[in-house]
C-alpha beads as a LAMMPS data file, in Angstrom:
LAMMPS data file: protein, C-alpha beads

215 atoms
214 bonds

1 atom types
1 bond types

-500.0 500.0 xlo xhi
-500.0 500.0 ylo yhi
-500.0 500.0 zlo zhi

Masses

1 110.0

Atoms # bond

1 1 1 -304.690 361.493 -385.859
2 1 1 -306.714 361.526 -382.597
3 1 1 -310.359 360.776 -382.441
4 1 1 -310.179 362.598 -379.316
5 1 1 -312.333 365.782 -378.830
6 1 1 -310.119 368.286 -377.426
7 1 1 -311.262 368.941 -373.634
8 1 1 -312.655 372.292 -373.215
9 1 1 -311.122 375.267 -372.561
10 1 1 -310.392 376.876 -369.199
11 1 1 -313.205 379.580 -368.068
12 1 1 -310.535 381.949 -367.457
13 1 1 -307.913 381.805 -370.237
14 1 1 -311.479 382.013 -372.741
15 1 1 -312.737 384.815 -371.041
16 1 1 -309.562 386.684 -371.465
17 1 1 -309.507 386.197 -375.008
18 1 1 -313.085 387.465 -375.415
19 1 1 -312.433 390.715 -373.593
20 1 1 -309.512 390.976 -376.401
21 1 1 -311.199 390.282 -379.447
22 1 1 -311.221 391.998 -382.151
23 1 1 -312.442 390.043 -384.882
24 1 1 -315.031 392.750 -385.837
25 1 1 -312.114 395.449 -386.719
26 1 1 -309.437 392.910 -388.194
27 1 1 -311.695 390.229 -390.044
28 1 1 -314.760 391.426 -389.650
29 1 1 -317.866 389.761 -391.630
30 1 1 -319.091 392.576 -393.868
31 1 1 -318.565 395.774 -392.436
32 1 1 -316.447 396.219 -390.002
33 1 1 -317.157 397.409 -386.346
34 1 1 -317.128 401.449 -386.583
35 1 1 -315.684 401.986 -383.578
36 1 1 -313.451 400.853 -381.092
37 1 1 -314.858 396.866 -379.758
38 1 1 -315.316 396.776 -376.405
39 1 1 -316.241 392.994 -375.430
40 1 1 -318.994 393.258 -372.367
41 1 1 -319.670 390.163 -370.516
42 1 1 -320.471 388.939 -367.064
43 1 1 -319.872 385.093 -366.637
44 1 1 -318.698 382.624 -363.304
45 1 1 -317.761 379.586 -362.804
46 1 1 -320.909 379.105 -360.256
47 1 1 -323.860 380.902 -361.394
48 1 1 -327.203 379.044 -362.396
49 1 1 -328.962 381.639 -363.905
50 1 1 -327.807 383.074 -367.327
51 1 1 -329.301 386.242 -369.110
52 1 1 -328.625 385.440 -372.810
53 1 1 -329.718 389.053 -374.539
54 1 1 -329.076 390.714 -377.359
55 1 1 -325.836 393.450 -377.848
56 1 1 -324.831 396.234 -375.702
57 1 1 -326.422 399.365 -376.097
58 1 1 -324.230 402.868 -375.818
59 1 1 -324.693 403.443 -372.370
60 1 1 -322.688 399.748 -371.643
61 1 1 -320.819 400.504 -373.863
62 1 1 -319.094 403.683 -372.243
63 1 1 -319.784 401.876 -368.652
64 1 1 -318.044 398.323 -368.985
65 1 1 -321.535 396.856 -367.478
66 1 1 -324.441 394.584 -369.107
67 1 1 -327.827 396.317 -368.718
68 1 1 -326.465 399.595 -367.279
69 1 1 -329.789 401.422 -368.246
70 1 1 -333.040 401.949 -368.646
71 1 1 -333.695 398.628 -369.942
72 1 1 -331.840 396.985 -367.530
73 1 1 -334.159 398.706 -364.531
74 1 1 -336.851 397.339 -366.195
75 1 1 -335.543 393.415 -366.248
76 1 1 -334.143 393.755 -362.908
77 1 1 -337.957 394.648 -361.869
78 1 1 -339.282 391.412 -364.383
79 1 1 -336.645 389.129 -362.026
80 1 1 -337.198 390.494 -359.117
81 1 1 -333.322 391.324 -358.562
82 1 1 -331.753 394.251 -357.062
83 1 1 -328.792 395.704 -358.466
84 1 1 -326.410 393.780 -356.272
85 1 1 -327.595 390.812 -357.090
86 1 1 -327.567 390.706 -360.550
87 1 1 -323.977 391.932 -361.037
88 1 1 -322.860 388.865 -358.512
89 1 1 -321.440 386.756 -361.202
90 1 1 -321.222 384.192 -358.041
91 1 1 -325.442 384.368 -358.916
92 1 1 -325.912 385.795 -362.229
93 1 1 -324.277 385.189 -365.593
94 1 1 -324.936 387.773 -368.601
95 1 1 -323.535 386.888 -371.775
96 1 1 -325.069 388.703 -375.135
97 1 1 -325.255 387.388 -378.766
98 1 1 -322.942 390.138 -379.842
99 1 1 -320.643 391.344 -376.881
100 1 1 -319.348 394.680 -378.304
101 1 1 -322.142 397.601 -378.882
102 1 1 -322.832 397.549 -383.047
103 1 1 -323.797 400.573 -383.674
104 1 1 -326.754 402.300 -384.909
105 1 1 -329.153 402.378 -388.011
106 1 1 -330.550 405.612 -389.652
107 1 1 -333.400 405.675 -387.148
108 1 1 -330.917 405.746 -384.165
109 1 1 -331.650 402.405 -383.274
110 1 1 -329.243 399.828 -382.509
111 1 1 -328.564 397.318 -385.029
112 1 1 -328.843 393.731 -384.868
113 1 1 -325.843 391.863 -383.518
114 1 1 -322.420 390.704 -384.621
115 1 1 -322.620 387.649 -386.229
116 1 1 -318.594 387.187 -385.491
117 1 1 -319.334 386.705 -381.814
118 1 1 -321.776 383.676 -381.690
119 1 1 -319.094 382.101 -385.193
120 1 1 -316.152 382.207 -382.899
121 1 1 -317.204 382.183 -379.168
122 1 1 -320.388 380.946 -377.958
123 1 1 -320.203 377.478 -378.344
124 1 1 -316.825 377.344 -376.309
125 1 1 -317.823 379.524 -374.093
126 1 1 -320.795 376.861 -372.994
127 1 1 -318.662 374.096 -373.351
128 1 1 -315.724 375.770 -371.025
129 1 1 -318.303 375.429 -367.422
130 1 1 -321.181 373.772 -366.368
131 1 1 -324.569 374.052 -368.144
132 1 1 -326.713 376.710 -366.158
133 1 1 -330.262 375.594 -364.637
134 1 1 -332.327 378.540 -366.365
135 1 1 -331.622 380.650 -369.414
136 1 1 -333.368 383.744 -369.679
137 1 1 -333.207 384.128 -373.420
138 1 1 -334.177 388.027 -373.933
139 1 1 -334.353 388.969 -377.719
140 1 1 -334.927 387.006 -380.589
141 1 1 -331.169 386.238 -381.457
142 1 1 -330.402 384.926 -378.251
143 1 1 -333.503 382.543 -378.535
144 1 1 -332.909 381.607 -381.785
145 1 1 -329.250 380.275 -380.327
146 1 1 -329.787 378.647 -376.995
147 1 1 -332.954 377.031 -378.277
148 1 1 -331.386 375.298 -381.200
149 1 1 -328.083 374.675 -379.081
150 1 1 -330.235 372.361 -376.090
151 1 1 -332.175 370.441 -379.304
152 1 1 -335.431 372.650 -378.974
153 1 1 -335.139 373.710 -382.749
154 1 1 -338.776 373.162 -383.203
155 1 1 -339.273 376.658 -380.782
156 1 1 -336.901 378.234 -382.610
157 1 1 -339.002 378.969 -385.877
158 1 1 -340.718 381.888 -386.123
159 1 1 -340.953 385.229 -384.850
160 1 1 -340.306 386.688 -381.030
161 1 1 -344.028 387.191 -380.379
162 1 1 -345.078 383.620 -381.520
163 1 1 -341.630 381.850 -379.161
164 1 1 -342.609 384.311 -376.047
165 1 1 -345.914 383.279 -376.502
166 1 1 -344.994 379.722 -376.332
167 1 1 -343.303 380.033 -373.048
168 1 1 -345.082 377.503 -371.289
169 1 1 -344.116 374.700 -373.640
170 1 1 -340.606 375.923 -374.001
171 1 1 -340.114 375.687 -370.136
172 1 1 -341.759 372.179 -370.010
173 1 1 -339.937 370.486 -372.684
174 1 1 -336.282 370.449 -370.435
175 1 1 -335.754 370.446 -367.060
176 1 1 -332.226 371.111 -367.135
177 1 1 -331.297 373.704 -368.207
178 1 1 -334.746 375.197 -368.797
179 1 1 -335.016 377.907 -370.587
180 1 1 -337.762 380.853 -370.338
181 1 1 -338.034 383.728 -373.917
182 1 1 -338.099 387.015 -373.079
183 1 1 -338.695 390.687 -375.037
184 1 1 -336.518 393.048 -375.193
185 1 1 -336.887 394.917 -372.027
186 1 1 -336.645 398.134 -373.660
187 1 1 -338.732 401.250 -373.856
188 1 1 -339.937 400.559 -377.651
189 1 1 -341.370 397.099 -376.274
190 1 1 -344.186 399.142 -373.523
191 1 1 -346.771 399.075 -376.628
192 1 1 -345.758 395.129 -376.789
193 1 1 -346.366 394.595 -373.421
194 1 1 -349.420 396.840 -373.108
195 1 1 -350.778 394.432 -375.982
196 1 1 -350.355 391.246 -374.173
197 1 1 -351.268 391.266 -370.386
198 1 1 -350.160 387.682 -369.906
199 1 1 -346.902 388.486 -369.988
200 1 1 -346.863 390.467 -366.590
201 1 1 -349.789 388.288 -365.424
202 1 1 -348.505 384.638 -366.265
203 1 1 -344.986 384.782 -367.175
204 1 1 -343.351 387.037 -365.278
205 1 1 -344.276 385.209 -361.278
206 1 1 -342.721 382.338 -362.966
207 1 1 -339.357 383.716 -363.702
208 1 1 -339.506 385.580 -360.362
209 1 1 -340.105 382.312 -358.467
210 1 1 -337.246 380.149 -360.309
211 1 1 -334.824 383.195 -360.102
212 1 1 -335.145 383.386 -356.036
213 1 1 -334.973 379.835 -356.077
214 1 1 -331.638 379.706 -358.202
215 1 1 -330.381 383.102 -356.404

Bonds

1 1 1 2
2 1 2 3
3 1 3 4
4 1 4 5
5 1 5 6
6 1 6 7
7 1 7 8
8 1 8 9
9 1 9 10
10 1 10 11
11 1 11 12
12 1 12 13
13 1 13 14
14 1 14 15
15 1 15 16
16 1 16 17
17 1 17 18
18 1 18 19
19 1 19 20
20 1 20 21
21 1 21 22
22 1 22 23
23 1 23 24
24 1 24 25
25 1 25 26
26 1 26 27
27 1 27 28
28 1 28 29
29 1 29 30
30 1 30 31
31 1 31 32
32 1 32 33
33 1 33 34
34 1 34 35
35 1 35 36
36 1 36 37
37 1 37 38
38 1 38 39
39 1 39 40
40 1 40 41
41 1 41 42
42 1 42 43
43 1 43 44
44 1 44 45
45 1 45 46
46 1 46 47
47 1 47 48
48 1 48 49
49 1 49 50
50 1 50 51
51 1 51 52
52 1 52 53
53 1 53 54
54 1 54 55
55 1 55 56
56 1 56 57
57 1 57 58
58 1 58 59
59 1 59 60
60 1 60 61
61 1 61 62
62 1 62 63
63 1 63 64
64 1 64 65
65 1 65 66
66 1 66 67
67 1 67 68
68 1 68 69
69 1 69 70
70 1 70 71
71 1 71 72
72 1 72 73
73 1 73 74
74 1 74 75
75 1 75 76
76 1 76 77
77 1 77 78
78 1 78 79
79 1 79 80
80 1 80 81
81 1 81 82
82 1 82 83
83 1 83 84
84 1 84 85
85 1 85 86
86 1 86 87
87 1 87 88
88 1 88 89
89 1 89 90
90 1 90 91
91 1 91 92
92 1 92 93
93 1 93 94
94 1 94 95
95 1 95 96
96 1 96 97
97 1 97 98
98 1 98 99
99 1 99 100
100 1 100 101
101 1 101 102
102 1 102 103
103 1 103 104
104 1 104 105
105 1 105 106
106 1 106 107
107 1 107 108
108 1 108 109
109 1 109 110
110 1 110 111
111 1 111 112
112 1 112 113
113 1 113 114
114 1 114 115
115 1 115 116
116 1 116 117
117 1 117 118
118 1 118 119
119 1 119 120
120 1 120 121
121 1 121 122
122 1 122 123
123 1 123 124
124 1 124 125
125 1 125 126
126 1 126 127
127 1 127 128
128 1 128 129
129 1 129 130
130 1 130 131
131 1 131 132
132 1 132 133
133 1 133 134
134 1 134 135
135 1 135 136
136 1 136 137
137 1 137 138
138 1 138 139
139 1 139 140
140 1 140 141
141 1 141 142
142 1 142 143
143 1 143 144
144 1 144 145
145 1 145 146
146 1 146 147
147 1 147 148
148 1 148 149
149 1 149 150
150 1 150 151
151 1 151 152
152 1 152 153
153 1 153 154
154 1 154 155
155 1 155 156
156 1 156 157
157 1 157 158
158 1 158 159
159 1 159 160
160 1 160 161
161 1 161 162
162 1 162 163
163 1 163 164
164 1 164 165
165 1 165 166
166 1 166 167
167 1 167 168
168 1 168 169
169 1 169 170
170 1 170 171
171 1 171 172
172 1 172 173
173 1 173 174
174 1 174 175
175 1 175 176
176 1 176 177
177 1 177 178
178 1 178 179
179 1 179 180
180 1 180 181
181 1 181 182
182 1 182 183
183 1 183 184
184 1 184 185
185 1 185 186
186 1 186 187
187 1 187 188
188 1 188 189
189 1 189 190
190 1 190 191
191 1 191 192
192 1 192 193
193 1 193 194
194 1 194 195
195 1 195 196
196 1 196 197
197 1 197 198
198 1 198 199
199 1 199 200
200 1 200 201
201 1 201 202
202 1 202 203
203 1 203 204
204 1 204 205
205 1 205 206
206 1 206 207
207 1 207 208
208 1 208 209
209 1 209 210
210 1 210 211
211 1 211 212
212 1 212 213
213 1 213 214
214 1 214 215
């Protein structure tokens, strides 16, 4: 047998099997998905800026299109992007933790994302192009991942207020790919944001000054 590490897989062939999956339906991992899956992704061969978030919501679900809503106004606002811009997957990769919508709780909130996504895709699909020069990690999942993946496990303990917090550390300790934490930019998070300033104040003309420099 071969010592050899397979090479990685072709951008394009891997993508296509994404947008088919259906692991969640036919073996999922505890329940399965309760509706049709509906795989939602938006990555390039060229693009140096990723948005690592969280799971689609219902509206991108029904539309096909990461961040198609209210949530997705407000991050366009935090990078400074139009619309355009941030659907160029020439200049803008998106690529959630869970990349089918997962329903909803009691509460009518969505709930947390499929863990048979990151199991059978996300490692290839980082190893299939080139690494990206800033991750915009929004959500605690998609922290949790990308920091452990790049060897920054040590920012990976803990809650989303404490890493996000942290920010300045987190974007000094690599220089390629660097990677900036992120809330959620959804409605429920305007009491979060009302509670720390520093957010707007100090983190957010960072992120706006490496995104036009990368777009």
């Amino acid at each position: 047998m071969s010592d050899m590490a397979a090479p990685p897989e072709r951008l394009d062939d891997l993508l296509a099997r994404i947008r088919a999956c259906r692991l969640c339906v036919e073996a999922p991992r505890g329940v399965a998905l309760p509706h049709e899956p509906r795989p939602v992704l938006h990555v390039g061969p060229t693009a140096r800026l990723l948005i690592a978030s969280q799971a689609p919501g219902t509206k991108v679900h029904a539309s096909g299109r990461s961040f198609d809503d209210a949530s997705g106004d407000r991050l366009r606002a935090w990078l400074g992007l139009d619309r355009a811009t941030f659907y160029d997957e020439g200049h803008v990769a998106i690529a959630a933790m869970g990349f089918c919508f997962p329903g909803q709780d009691a509460k009518g909130g969505d709930l947390p994302p499929r863990r048979e996504c990151a199991g059978q895709w996300h490692d290839r699909l980082f190893a299939a192009r080139a690494p990206f020069d800033l991750i915009v990690a929004v959500g605690a999942s998609a922290q949790a991942y990308h920091l452990r993946r790049l060897g920054l496990e040590r920012f990976a303990r803990g809650g989303l207020t404490e890493r996000v917090m942290a920010w300045r550390e987190i974007w000094e300790a690599r220089t390629a790919p660097r990677v900036l934490p992120l809330p959620h930019p959804s409605w429920r998070n305007t009491g979060w944001l009302k509670r720390h300033p520093w957010f707007e104040a100090e983190l957010l003309p960072v992120l706006r000054a490496e995104v036009a420099r990368l777009v």
